[in-house]
C-alpha positions in Angstrom: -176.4 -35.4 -74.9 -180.0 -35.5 -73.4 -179.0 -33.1 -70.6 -176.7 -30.6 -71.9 -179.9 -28.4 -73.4 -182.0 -27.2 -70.9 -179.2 -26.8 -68.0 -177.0 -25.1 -70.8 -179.9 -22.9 -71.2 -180.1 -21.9 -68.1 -176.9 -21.3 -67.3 -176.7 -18.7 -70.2 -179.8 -16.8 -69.0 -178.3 -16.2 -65.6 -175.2 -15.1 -66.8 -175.0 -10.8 -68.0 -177.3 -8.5 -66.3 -179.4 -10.1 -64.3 -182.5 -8.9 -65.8 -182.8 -11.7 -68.3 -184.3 -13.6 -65.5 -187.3 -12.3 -65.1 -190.2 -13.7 -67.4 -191.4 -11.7 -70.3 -194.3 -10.6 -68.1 -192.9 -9.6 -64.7 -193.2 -6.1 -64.0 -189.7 -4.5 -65.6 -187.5 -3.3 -63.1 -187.8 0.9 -63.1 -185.6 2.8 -60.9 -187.3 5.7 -58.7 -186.8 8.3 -61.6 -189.0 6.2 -64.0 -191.6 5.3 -61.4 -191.7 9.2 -60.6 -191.5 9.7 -64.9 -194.9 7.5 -65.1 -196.3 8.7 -62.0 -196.6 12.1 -63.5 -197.9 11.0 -66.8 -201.2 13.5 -67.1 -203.8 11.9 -69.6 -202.7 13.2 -73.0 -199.6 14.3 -71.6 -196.2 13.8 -73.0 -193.3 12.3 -71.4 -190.2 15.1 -71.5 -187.7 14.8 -72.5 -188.3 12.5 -75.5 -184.8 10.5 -75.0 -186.7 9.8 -71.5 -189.7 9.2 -73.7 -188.3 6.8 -76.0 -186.7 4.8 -73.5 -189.5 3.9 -71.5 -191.1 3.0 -74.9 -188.1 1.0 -75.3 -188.7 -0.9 -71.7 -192.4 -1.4 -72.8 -194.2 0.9 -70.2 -195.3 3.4 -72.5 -196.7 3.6 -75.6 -197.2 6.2 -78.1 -200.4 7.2 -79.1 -202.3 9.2 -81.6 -205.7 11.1 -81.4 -206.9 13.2 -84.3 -204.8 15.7 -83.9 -202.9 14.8 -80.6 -200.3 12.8 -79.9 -199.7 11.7 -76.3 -197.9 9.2 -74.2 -200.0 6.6 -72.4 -199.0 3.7 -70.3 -199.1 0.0 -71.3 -200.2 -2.7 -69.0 -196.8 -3.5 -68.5 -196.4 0.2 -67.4 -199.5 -0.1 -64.9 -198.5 -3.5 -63.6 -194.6 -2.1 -62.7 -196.4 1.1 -60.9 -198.7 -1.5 -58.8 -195.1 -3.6 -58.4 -193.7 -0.5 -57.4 -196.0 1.2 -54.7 -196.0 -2.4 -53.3 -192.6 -2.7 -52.9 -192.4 1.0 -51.4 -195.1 0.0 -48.9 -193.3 -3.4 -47.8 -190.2 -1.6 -47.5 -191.9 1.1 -45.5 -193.6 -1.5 -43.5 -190.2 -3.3 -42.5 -188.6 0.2 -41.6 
């Protein structure tokens, strides 16, 4: 009885994709398209198209935002910190090479 919760837990977290084990506030994992996506992003500029715009909303990278009369995409802190994650992991790899 004691034991079965936490380890049963666990064991449901590792299972599916794999993503699940990273903590809420790890960097999310973006492949090169979305770290090229967010890259890009101009101040005040609009991520196209918006499926790819939603998405990334979705992930948490982006957010929506509205100024007067403009509406533009910006990044989160969630966004910056998987850009920082990213050009890290680009330089280590790079590094190894």
């Amino acid at each position: 009885g004691l034991y079965s919760c936490p380890a049963g837990r666990k064991a449901a977290r590792s299972q599916g994709t794999g993503k699940a084990l990273l903590e809420p506030d790890d960097p999310p994992l973006l492949d090169g398209r979305d770290i090229a996506i967010l890259k890009e992003l101009k101040p005040y500029g609009v991520v196209k198209p918006a499926e790819e715009s939603q998405r990334l909303r979705e992930l948490g990278v982006l957010e929506r935002r509205y100024y007067i009369d403009q509406v533009f995409d910006a990044l989160t802190d969630k966004g910056e910190k998987a850009l920082e994650f990213a050009s890290h992991v680009e330089r280590t790899k790079r590094r190894t090479s």
